[in-house]
C-alpha positions in Angstrom: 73.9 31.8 208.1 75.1 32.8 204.5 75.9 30.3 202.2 76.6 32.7 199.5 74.6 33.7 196.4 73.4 30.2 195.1 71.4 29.5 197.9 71.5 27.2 201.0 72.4 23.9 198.7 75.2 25.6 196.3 75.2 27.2 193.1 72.2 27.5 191.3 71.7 24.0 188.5 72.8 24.5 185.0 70.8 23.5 182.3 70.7 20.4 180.5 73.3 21.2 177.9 75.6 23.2 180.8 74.0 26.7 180.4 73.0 28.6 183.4 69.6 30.1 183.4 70.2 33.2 185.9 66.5 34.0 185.9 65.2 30.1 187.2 63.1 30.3 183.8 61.9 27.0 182.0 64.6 25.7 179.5 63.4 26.2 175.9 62.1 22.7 174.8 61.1 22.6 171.9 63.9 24.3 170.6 66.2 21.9 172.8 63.9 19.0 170.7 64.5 20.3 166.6 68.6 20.7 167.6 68.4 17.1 168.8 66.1 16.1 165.8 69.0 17.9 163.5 71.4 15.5 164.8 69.5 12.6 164.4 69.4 13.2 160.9 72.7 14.5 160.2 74.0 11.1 161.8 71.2 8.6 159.5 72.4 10.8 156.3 76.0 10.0 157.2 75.3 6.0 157.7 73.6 5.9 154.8 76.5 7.8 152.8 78.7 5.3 154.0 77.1 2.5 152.8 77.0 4.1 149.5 80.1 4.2 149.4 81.2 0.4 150.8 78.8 -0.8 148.1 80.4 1.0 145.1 83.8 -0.1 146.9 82.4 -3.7 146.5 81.3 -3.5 143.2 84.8 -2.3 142.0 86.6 -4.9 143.4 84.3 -7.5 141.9 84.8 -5.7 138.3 88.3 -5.5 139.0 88.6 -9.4 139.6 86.3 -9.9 136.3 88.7 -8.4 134.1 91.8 -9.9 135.8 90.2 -13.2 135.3 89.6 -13.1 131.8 93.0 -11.3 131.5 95.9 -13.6 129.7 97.7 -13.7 133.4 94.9 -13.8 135.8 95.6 -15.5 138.9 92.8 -18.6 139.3 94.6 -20.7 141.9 97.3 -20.9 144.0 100.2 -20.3 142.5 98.8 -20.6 139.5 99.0 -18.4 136.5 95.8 -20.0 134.0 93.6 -19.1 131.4 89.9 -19.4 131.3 89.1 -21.7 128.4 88.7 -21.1 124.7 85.4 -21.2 123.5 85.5 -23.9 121.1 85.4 -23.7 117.3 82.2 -24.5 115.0 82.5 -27.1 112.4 82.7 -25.4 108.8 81.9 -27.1 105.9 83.3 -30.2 105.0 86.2 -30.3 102.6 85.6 -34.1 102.3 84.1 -34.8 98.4 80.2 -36.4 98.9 80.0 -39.7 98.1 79.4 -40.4 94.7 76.6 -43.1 93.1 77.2 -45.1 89.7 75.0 -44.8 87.0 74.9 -48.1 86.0 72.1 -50.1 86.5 72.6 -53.0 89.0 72.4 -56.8 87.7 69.9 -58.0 88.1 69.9 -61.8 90.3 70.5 -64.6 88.5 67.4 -66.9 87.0 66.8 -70.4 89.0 66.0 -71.8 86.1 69.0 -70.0 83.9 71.1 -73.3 85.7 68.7 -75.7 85.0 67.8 -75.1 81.2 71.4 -76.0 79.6 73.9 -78.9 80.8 76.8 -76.4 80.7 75.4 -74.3 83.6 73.6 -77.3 85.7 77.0 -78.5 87.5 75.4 -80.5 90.7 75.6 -84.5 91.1 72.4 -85.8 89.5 71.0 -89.2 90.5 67.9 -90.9 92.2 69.5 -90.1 95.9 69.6 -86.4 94.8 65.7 -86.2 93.2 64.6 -88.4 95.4 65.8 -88.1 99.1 65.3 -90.5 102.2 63.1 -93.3 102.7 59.7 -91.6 102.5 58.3 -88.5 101.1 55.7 -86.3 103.1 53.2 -84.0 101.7 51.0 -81.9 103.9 49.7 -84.7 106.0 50.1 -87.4 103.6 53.2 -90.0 104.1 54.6 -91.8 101.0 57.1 -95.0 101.6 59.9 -94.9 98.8 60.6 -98.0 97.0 63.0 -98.9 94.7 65.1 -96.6 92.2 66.8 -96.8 89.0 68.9 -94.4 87.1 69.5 -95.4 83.5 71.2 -94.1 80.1 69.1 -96.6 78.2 66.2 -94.1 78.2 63.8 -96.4 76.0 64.5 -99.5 78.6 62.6 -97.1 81.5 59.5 -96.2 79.3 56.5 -97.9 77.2 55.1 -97.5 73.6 56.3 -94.8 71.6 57.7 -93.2 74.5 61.0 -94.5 74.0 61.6 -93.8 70.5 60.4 -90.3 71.0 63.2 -89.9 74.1 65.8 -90.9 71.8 65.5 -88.8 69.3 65.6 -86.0 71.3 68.9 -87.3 72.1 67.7 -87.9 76.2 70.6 -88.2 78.4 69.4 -90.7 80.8 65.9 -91.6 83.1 66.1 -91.6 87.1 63.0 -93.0 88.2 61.8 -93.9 91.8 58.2 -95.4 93.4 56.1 -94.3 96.0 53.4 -95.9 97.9 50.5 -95.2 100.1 47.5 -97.5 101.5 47.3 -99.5 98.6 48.7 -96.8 95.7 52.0 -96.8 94.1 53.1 -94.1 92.0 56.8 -94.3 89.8 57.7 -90.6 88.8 60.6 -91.1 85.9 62.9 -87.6 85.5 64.0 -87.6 81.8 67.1 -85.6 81.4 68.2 -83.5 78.1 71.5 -81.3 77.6 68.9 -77.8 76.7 65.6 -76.9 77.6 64.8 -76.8 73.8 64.9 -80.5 73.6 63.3 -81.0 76.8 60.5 -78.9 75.5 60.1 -81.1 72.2 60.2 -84.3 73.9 57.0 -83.3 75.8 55.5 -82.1 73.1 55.6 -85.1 71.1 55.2 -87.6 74.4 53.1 -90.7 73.9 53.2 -94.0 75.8 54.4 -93.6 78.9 56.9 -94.6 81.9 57.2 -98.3 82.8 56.3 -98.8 86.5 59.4 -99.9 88.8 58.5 -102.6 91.3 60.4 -104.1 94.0 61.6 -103.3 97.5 58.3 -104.5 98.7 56.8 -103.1 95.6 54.6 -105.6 93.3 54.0 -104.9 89.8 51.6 -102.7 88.8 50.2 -100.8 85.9 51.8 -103.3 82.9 49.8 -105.5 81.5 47.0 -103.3 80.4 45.9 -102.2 83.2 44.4 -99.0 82.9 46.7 -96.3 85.2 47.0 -92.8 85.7 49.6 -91.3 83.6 51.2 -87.2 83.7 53.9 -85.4 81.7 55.4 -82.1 82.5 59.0 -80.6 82.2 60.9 -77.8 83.9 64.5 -76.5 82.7 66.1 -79.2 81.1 64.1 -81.9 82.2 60.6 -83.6 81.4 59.3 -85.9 84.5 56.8 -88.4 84.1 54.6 -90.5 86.3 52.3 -93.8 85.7 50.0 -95.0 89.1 47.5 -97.2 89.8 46.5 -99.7 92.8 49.1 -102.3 94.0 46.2 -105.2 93.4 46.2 -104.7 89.4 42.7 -103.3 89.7 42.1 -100.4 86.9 41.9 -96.8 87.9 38.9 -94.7 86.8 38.5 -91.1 87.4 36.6 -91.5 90.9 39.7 -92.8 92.6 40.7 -89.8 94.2 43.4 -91.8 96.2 45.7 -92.5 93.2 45.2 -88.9 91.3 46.4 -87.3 95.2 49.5 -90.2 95.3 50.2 -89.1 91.7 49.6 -85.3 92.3 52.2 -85.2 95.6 55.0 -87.1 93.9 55.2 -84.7 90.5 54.4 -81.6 92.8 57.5 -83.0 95.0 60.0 -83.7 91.8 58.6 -80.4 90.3 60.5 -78.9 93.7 63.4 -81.0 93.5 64.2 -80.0 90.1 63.1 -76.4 91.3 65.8 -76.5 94.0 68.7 -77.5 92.0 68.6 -74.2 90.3 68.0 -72.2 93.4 70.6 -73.6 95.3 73.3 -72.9 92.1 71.7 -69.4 91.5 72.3 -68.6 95.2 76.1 -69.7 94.6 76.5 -67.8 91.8 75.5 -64.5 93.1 77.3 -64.8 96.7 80.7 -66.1 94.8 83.4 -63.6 94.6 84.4 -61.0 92.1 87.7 -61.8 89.7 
C-alpha cells in the first residue's frame, strides 16, 4: 500500500522553527542556541532602555512641579492659587539712639546723724515715751523693769553739783530722764537735749556733778545722800545722756560690783540706740521722699 512520499505516517516532521530537513539530518543546535541567546538579549537591552527612559520621565515631572511651586501662580491646593512663604527679613541695625548715662556723680545718702546734730533738721516728737519705750528694757539676756520718768525744761532741777549750771549755760533745752532696775540695781539715764551738736559737745566737755537719781514707781531713793554711785557721760548729735547707779539698799558701789557697771552699761548702750534711731528713721524719710 502507498501512502505517498512521506512515509506510512504522513509527511515527513518539520523542524523546530518550521523548516523541513529533506535529508532526516540533525537540526543544527548550537546555532539554533546563540539565535535564541541573541533574543534574549535584544529583549533585556530593551527593558532596560525603557526604564531609562520612565526614570528620566519621572524626574522631569518632579522638576517640572519644583519650579511651578516656587512659581508666583503655582497651584498648592485645591483651588487654590498660593505662594510659598517669604523668607523672612534679618534685623539691621537699630536706628533707636543708645541709652545715654549722666556724668554727674550721684548723691550720696543722707547722714543719720546730719538729723540729729541741729534742732532745725531733728523734726520727730521728743519725750520719755519716745527714748524710752514700754515697761521694761531687754538686753541680750538681761531684763530691766522701767520705773518712773520725767521730762523737764528746768534742766538744773534734774541734775547735781555743778552739773546744772554747766547745762544752762550751754543754753540746754530740757532733760528726759527714766530708771531702770534689775535684782537689786537701779540705774536713771537723763538725755540732755541742745538746739546744735556744738553745744552738746561743750556741755560734755565741761560736765561735772552729775544726774539726780529719779525714784518712785516702786523705786526707792538711791544714790543721794553721798552715797558713792556709778556715774557716765556721753553725747551723740545734739544730745549728751547721762547716767548715775548704785544698789536700791543705799549701800556704796566700788569697782567689783560688776552688777551695777552691766545695769549701767545696757541702759546708755540702749539710749545710745535710741538717739541712734531717731536719725536713721528721718534719714530714711528723707531719701525715699519725692522729688519737687
Amino acid at each position: 500500500m502507498s501512502f505517498g512520499q512521506g512515509g506510512p505516517y504522513g509527511p515527513p516532521p518539520q523542524g523546530p522553527y518550521g523548516s523541513r530537513d529533506p535529508q532526516g539530518q540533525t537540526p543544527d543546535w548550537a546555532a539554533l542556541a546563540d539565535a535564541s541567546a541573541q533574543r534574549a538579549r535584544r529583549r533585556r537591552w530593551m527593558l532596560i532602555g525603557g526604564g531609562v527612559l520612565a526614570t528620566a520621565a519621572v524626574a522631569a515631572i518632579v522638576a517640572t512641579a519644583v519650579v511651578s511651586a516656587n512659581g508666583d501662580g503655582g497651584d498648592r491646593g485645591a483651588g487654590k492659587n498660593s505662594e510659598l512663604p517669604a523668607a523672612p527679613d534679618l534685623p539691621s541695625e537699630s536706628a533707636d539712639p543708645e541709652p545715654s548715662f549722666s556724668d554727674a556723680e550721684p548723691l550720696p545718702p543722707p547722714d543719720p546723724k546730719d538729723f540729729i546734730s541741729a534742732e532745725d533738721k531733728d523734726k520727730l516728737p521728743l519725750g520719755a515715751d519716745t527714748l524710752f519705750p514700754g515697761a521694761k528694757l531687754t538686753m541680750g539676756d538681761r531684763d530691766y523693769t522701767k520705773g518712773a520718768t520725767n521730762t523737764t525744761t528746768n534742766c538744773a532741777g534734774a541734775t547735781q553739783g555743778d552739773l546744772g549750771s554747766i547745762l544752762a549755760a550751754n543754753t540746754c533745752d530740757q532733760v528726759i530722764r527714766a530708771t531702770y532696775t534689775r535684782d537689786g540695781t537701779a540705774v536713771t539715764v537723763g538725755v540732755a537735749v541742745f538746739s546744735t551738736e556744738a553745744q552738746a559737745l561743750k556741755a560734755k566737755k565741761e560736765a561735772r556733778g552729775g544726774l539726780a537719781s529719779l525714784s518712785g514707781s516702786g523705786v526707792p531713793t538711791f544714790c543721794r545722800g553721798g552715797t558713792i554711785c556709778r556715774k557716765t557721760t556721753n553725747s551723740y548729735g545734739r544730745y549728751v545722756y547721762f547716767t548715775v547707779g548704785g544698789f536700791t539698799n543705799g549701800k556704796d558701789v566700788v569697782k567689783t560690783d560688776k552688777d551695777v557697771y552691766t545695769t549701767g552699761d545696757d541702759v546708755a548702750e540702749f539710749t545710745f540706740l535710741q538717739i541712734r534711731r531717731r536719725g536713721e528713721a528721718q534719714a530714711s524719710a528723707a531719701a525715699t521722699a519725692p522729688v519737687d
